[in-house]
C-alpha positions in Angstrom: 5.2 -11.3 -2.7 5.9 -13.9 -0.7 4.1 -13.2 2.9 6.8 -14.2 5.1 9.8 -12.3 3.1 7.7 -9.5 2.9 7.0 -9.6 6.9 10.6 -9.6 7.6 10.9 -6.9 5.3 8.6 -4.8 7.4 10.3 -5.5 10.2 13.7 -4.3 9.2 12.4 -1.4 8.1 10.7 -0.5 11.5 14.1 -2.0 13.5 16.4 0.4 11.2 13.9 3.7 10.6 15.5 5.9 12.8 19.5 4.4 11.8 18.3 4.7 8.3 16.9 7.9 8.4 20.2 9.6 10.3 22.6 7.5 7.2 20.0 9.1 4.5 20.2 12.7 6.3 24.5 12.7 5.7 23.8 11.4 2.2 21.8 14.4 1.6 24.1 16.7 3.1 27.2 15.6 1.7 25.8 15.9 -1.9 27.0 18.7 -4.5 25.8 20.3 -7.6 29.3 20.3 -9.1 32.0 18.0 -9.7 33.3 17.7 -5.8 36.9 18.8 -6.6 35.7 22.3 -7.5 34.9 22.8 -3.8 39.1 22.9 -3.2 40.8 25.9 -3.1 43.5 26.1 -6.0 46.1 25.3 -4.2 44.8 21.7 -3.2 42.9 21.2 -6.8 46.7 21.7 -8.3 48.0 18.3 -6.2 45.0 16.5 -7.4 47.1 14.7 -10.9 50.3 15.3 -12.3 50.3 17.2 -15.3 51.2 14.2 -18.1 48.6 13.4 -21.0 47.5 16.8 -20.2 45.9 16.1 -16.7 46.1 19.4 -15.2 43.8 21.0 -18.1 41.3 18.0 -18.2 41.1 18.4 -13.7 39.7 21.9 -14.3 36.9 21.0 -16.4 33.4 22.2 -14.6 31.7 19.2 -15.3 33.2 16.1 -16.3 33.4 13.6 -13.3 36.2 12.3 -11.7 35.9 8.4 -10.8 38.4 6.7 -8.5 39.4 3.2 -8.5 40.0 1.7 -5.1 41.7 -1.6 -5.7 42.9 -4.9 -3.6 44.9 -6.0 -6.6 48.1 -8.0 -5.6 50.0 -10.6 -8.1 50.5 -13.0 -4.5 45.8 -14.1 -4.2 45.1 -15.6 -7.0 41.3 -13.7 -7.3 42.7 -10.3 -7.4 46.2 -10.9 -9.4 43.8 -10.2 -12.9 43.2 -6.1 -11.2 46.7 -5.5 -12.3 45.1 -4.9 -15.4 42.0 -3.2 -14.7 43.5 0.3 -14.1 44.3 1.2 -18.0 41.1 -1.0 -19.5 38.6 1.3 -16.8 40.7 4.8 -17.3 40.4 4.3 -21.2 36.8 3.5 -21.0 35.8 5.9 -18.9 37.4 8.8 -20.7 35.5 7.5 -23.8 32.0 7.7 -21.6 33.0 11.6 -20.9 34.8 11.2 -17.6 38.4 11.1 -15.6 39.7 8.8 -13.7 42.4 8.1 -10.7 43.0 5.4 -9.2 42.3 6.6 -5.7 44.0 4.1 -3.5 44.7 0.3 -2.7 43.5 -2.0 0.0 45.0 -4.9 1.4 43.5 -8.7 0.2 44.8 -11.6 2.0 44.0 -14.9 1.2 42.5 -17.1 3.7 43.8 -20.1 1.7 47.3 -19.1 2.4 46.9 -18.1 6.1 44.3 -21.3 6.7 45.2 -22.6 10.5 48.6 -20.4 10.2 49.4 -17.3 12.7 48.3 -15.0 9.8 44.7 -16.4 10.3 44.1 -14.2 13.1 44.2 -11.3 11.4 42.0 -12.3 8.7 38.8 -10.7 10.1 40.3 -8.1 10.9 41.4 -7.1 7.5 37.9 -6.1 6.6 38.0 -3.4 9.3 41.3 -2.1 7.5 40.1 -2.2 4.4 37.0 -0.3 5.1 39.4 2.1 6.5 41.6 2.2 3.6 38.7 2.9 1.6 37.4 5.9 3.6 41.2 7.2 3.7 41.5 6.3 -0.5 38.1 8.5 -0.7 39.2 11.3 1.7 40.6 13.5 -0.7 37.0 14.1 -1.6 37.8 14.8 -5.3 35.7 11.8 -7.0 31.8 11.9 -8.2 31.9 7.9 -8.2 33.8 5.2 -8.0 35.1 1.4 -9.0 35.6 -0.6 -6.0 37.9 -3.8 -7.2 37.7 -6.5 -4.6 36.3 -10.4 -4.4 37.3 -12.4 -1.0 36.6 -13.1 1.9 37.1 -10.1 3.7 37.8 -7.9 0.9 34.5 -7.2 -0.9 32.6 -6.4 2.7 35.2 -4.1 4.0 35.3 -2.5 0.5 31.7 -1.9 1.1 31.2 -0.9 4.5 34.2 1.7 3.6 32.3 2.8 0.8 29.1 3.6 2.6 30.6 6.2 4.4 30.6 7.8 1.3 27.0 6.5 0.1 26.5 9.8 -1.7 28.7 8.7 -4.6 27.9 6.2 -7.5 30.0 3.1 -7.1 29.9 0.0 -8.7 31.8 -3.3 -7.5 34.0 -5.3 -10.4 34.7 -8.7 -10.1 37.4 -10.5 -11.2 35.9 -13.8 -11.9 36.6 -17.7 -11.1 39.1 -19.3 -12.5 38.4 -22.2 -14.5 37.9 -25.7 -13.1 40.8 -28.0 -12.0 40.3 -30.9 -10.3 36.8 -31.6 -8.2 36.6 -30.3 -5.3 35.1 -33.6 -3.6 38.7 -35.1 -5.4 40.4 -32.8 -3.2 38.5 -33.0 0.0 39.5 -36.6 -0.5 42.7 -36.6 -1.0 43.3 -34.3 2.3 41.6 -37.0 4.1 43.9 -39.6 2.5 47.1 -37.2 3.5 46.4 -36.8 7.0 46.1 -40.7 7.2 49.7 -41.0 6.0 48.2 -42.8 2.4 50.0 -40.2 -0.2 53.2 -38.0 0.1 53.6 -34.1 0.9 54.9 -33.9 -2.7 51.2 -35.7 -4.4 49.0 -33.9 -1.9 50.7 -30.4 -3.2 50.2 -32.0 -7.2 46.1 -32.5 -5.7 46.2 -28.3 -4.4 48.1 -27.3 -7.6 45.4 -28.6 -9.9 42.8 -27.4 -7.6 44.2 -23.8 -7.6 45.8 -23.5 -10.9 45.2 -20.2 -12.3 43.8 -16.4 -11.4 40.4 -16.3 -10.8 38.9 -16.8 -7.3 38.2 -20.8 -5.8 35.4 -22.6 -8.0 33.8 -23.8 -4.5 30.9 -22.1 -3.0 33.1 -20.3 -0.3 32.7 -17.0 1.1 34.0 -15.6 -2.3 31.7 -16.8 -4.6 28.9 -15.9 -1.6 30.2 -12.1 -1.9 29.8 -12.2 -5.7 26.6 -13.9 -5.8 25.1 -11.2 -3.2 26.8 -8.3 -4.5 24.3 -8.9 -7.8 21.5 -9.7 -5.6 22.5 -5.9 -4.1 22.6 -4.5 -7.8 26.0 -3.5 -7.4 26.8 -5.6 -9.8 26.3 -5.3 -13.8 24.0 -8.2 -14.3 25.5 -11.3 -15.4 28.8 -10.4 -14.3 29.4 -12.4 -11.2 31.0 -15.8 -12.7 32.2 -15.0 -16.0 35.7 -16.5 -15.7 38.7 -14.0 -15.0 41.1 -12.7 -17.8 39.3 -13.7 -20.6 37.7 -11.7 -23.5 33.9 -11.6 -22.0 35.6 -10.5 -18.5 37.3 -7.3 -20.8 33.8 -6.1 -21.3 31.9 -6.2 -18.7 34.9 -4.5 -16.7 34.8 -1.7 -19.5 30.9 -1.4 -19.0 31.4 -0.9 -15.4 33.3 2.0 -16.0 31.3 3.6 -18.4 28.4 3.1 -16.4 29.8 4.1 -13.2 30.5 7.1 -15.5 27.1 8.0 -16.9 25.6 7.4 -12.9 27.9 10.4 -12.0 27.3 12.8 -14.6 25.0 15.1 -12.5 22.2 15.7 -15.2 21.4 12.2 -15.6 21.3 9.2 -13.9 23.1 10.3 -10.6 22.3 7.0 -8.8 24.6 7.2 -4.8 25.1 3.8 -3.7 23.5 4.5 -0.2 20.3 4.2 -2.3 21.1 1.2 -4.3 21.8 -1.0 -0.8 18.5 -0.4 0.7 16.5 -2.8 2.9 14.7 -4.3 -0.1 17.9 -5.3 -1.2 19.4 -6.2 1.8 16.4 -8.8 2.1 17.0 -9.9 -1.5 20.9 -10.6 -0.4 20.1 -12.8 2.3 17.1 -14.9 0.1 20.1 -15.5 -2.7 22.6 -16.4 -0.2 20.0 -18.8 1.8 18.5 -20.3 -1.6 22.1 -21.1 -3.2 23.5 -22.7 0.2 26.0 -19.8 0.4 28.7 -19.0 3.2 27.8 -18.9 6.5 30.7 -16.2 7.1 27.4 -13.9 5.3 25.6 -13.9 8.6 28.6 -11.7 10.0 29.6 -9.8 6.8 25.9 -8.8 5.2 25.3 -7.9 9.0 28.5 -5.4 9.1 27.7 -4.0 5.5 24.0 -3.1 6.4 24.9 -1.5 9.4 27.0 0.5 7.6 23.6 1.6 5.7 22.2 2.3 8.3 20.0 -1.0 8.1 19.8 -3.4 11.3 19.5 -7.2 10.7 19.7 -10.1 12.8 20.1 -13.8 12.7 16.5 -14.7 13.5 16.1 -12.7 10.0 18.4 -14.9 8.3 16.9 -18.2 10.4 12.9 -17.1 9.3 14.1 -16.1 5.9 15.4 -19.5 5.7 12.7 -21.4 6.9 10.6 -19.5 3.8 12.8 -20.0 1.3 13.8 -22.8 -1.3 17.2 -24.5 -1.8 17.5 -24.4 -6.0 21.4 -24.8 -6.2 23.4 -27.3 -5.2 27.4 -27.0 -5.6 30.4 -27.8 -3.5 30.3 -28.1 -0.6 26.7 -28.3 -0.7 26.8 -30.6 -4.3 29.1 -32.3 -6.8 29.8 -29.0 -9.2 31.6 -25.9 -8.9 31.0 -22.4 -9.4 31.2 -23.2 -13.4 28.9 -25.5 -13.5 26.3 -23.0 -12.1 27.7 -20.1 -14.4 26.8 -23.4 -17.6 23.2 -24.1 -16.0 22.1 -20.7 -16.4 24.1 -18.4 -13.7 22.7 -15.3 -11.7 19.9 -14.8 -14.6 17.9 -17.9 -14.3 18.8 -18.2 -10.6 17.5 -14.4 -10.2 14.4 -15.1 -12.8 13.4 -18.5 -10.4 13.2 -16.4 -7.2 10.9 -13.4 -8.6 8.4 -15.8 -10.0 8.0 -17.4 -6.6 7.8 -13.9 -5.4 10.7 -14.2 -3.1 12.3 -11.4 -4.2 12.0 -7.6 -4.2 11.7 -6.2 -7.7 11.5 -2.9 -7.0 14.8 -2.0 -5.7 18.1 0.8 -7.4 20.2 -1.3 -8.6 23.3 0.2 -10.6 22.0 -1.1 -14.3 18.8 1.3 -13.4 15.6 1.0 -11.3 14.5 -2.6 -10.7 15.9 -6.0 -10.4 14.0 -8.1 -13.4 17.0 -6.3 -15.5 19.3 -9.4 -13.9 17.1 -11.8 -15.1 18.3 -10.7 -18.8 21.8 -11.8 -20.7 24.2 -9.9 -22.1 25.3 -10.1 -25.8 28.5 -8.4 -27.6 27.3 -6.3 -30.4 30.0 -4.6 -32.1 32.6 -4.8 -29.5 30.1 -3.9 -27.0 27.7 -5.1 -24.3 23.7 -5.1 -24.2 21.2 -6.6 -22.4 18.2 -7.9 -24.3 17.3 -11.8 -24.5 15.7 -12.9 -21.3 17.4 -15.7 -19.4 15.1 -19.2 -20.2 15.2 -22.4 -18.0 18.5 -23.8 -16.3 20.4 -26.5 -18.5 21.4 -28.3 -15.4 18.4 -28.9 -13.0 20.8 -31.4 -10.8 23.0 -27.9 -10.1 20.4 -25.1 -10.7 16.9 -26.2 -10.1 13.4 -24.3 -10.3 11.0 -23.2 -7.2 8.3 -25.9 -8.5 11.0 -28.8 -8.2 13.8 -27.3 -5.4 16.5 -29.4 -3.6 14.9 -28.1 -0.3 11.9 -26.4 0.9 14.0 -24.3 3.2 17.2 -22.6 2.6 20.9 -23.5 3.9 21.0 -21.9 7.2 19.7 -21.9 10.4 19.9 -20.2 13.5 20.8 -22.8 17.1 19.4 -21.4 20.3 19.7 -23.0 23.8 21.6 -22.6 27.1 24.9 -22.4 25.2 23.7 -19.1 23.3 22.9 -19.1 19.6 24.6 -20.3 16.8 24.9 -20.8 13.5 24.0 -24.4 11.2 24.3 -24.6 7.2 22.0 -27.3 7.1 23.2 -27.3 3.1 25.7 -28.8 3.1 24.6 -32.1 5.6 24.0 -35.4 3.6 21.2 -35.1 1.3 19.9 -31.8 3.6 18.8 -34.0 6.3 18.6 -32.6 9.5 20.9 -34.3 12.0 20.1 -34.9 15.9 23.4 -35.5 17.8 24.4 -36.4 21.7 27.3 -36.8 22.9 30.0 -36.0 25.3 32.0 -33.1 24.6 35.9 -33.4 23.8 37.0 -29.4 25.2 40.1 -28.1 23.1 41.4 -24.0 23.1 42.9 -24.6 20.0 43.3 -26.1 16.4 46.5 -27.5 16.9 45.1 -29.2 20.2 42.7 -30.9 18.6 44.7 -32.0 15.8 47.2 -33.9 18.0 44.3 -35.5 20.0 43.5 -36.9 16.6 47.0 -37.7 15.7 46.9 -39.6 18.9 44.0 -41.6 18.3 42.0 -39.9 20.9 38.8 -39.2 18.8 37.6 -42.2 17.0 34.2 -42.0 19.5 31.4 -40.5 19.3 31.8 -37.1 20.4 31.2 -32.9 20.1 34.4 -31.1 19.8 34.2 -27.9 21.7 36.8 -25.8 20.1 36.6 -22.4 22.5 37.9 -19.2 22.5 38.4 -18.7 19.0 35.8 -15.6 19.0 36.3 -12.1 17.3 37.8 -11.1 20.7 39.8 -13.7 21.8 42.0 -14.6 19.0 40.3 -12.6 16.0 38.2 -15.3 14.9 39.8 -17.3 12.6 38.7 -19.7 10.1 39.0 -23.2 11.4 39.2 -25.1 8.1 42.0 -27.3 9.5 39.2 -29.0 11.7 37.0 -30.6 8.9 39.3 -32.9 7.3 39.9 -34.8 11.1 36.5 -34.6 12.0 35.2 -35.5 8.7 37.6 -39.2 8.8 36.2 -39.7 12.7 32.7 -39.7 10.8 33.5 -41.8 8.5 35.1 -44.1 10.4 31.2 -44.8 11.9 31.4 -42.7 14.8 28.8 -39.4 15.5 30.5 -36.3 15.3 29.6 -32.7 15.9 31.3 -29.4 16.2 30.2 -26.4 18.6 32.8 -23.3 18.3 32.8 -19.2 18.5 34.8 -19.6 15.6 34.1 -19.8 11.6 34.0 -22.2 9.2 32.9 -20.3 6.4 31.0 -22.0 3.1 33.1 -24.8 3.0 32.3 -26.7 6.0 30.8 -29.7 4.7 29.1 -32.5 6.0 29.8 -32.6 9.4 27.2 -30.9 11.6 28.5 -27.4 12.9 27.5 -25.0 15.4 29.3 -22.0 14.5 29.9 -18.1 15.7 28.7 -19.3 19.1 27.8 -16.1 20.8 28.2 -15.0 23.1 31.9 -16.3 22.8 33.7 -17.2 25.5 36.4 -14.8 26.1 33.0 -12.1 26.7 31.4 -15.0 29.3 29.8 -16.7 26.9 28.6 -20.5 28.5 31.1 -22.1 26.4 33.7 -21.4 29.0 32.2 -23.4 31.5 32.1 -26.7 28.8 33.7 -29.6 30.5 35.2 -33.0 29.2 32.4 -35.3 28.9 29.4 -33.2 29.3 26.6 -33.8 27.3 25.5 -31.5 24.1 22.9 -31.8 21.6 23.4 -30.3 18.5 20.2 -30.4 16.4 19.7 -28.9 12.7 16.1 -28.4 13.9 17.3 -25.2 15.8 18.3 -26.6 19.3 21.8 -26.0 21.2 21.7 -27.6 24.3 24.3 -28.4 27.3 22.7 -31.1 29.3 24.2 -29.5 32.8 22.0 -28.2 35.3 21.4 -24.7 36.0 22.4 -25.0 39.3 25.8 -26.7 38.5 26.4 -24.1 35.6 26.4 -21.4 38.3 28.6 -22.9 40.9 31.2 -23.8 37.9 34.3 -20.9 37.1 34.9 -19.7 33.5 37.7 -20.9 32.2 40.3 -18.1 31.0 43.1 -19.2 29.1 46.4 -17.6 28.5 46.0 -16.1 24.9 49.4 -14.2 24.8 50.6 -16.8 22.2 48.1 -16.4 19.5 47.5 -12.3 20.1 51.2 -11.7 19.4 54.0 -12.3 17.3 54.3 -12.0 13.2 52.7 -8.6 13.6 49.3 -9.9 15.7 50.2 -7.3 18.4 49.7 -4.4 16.4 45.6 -5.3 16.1 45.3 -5.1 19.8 43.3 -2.1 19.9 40.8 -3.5 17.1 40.5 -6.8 18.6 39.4 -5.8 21.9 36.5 -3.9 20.4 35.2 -5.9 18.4 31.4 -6.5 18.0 30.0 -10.2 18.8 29.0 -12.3 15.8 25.7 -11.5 15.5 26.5 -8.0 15.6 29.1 -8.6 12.3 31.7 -8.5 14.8 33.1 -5.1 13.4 35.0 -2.5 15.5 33.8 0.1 13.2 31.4 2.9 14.5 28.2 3.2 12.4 25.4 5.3 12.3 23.0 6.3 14.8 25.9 4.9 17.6 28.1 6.3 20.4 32.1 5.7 19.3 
């Protein structure tokens, strides 16, 4: 075992013992001999189902277990249109594997893509605080042995998960939906964006570039936050192995969503394999999250999300965790933005299995972990094949077929992973280092341009005010302030002043997410300035060094800093109207960034 993962381990698991220990107690207490619906007096067993196909004889059967499916399907985001389908694939299998099923409850799924630099933006984050509460409220009736939790995105699959913790004493397994297949490159796209906000192609042929881009169901082929949730949720073993990136609505997809169910089935029979998912997301795996999602270049919105989920375990993290991890650990895959290919390009090389199989030979991973295929995680280093209509995992995954997407440990892309952590006067901050021009670290000085919002900046550009050398400071964009949005609309401007010669940096308590390319970013600045983070005291023209070595530095004097007010803002505008009001009582508690910036109480906490 690698001696630095395997010190961090240690470390988490002296920071969360006495969390850990309280989340482990409940499980054990909430835990039954019996299917749980037995415990209900008649009267409340009798609303459990209706009575068609027999229901009401089938619900009174001693042992058979109940699994619910919780679902964020919706025909409007493309990744979770194909879960219209799931419901009467997962209830057929699972009565074949000696079980019931119901679904238990839907959550919402928004779609960043649609909201991106829109009013609905600021209420992206804190969708995954809903959803964990829809999930708890879906699972309330408290009449299921296990469950199916159908979510992908960006918010989706974490809330899912740190709603389903609160109910660790069930089997659950998470079912993907699957990319769609490939349109047109994502570098093609990126481009043509540029080329739009220069005035060189029409509304009408940038929208022909975005249709071919997102064409079908399926979730985005970039490596985005989406494609980080899947990629970690296998790393948890929540996934069936090999199921991450098969592509959505096809034939493949059909079975490994039917052998979800029936497993999710035979871990909550109560003679055998009872497997809660409280044990399956342990600190082992929790470590083995963050090495997959620092080795692949994954999402920096991961360093908030993976924080929010293992808290909800019961496991503390932090961001020097992620930034020591990092330092350890080997870049082997390169795809947009952080290379030329796409999500299917990686699923072609070799996928999860190889990527998996690379990482325990270097000893970077923990192998013996619960995952929900059964104890240890060299079973996701095997491939499944259909025999007879169904699934089995035998032939062991060989070498990657594209060593330019998926590499090896002996050859990687980069002997540290994609993230880093920025420290210095202006707090800490986040760097995927990734994603930066041939993963060279960049140096940069220069006077910062202060906006409070996107649509400020954007008209500075619009006005030719940027082409210089300079750091946007884009402030007050922080989980408290405004709901921390994703600031997406930023990279195509910033990207053009770069190219146009000039050095360009970003610092911001805002996100960016996995797709924020090649422009240097200091992101989830904490703390932000709306909690008196330094940030508020940024003024046109100061000096800032943003450095992918680590450092995060205003070049004002301390003495200066403290004479100088904090800039407060009027926020009204962007925490109300089309329905941002309503969140008020979420947004103002709201945890900082490195905290997963989560208003949800966990374990071993005062409310």
């Amino acid at each position: 075992m690698n001696k630095v993962v395997q010190n961090i381990t240690s470390r988490i698991i002296e920071r969360s013992k006495a969390h850990r220990s309280s989340y482990l107690e409940r499980l054990d207490e909430a835990r039954s001999d019996i299917p749980f619906r037995h415990h209900l007096p008649c009267s409340n067993l009798a609303h459990v189902a209706s009575c068609s196909g027999g229901a009401c004889m089938i619900i009174r059967d001693d042992r058979m277990p109940n699994i619910g499916i919780i679902t964020a399907y919706n025909d409007l985001v493309s990744a979770h249109n194909p879960y219209g389908e799931y419901p009467a694939l997962i209830k057929k299998a699972v009565v074949e594997a000696g079980g019931i099923c119901q679904v238990a409850g839907g959550v919402p799924a928004m779609c960043d893509g649609v909201t991106q630099g829109e009013p609905g933006m600021d209420l992206s984050l804190i969708s995954r605080d809903v959803i964990a509460m829809a999930t708890v409220i879906a699972l309330s009736h408290n009449v299921f042995d296990g469950a199916l939790l159908l979510g992908v995105c960006d918010k989706i699959l974490p809330g899912l998960l740190m709603g389903a913790l609160q109910y660790g004493h069930l089997p659950m397994l998470l079912v993907p939906s699957g990319p769609m297949v490939s349109g047109i490159a994502n570098r093609d796209k990126a481009r043509a964006r540029e080329r739009f906000i220069q005035g060189e192609i029409s509304r009408d042929k940038m929208l022909d570039y975005e249709s071919h881009a997102y064409h079908s169901p399926g979730t985005c082929t970039f490596y985005g936050t989406a494609n980080s949730n899947q990629l970690m949720a296998e790393m948890l073993g929540l996934h069936l192995p090999g199921s991450s990136f098969v592509n959505a609505m096809t034939p493949l997809r059909d079975l490994l969503t039917q052998a979800a169910a029936r497993r999710v089935t035979e871990l909550a029979l109560l003679e055998k394999e009872h497997t809660p998912i409280g044990q399956v997301i342990s600190e082992k795996s929790v470590v083995n999250a963050m090495v997959g999602l620092l080795a692949s270049g994954g999402s920096t919105n991961e360093t908030m999300h993976l924080v929010a989920i293992a808290r909800a375990a019961g496991i503390r993290i932090t961001w020097d965790d992620f930034s020591e991890l990092s330092d350890a650990v080997p870049l082997i895959v390169r795809i947009y933005p952080n290379g030329a290919g796409d999500i299917n390009t990686f699923q072609r090389a070799g996928g999860m299995a190889v990527f998996i199989k690379e990482l325990l030979a270097g000893g970077y991973l923990h192998e013996e972990v619960q995952t929900v295929a059964g104890p240890g995680l060299a079973r996701y280093t095997h491939i499944h094949e259909e025999h007879d209509g169904a699934l089995v995992w035998e032939q062991m995954a060989g070498d990657s077929s594209d060593p330019e997407t998926l590499s090896s440990i002996t050859r990687p892309f980069a002997a540290t992973g994609g993230i880093r952590l920025l420290t210095g006067n202006l707090g800490r901050a986040i760097i995927k280092v990734s994603a930066l021009t041939q993963g060279v670290e960049t140096t940069i000085t220069a006077p910062a341009m202060v906006f409070h919002s996107q649509d400020e900046m954007a008209a500075a550009f619009q006005a030719g005010e940027m082409d210089r050398d300079l750091i946007a400071v884009v402030r007050f964009q922080g989980p408290r302030a405004n709901g921390m949005p994703e600031l997406h609309k930023l990279i195509t401007y910033l990207s053009i002043i770069m190219d146009r010669g000039f050095q360009v940096g970003l610092v911001t308590d805002g996100r960016l997410s996995g797709a924020s390319g090649k422009v240097p970013f200091a992101i989830h600045l904490t703390p932000e300035a709306l909690a008196g983070g330094m940030l508020a005291k940024v003024q046109n023209g100061d000096l800032i060094t943003l450095s992918g070595s680590g450092t995060l530095h205003l070049h004002v004097s301390d003495e200066e800093l403290a004479t100088r007010p904090l800039t407060r803002p009027d926020l009204k505008e962007v925490r109300s109207g089309l329905g941002r009001q309503i969140f008020a009582p979420l947004r103002k508690n709201l945890a900082g960034a490195e905290e997963g910036a989560s208003s949800i109480f966990t374990y071993g906490e005062e409310e």
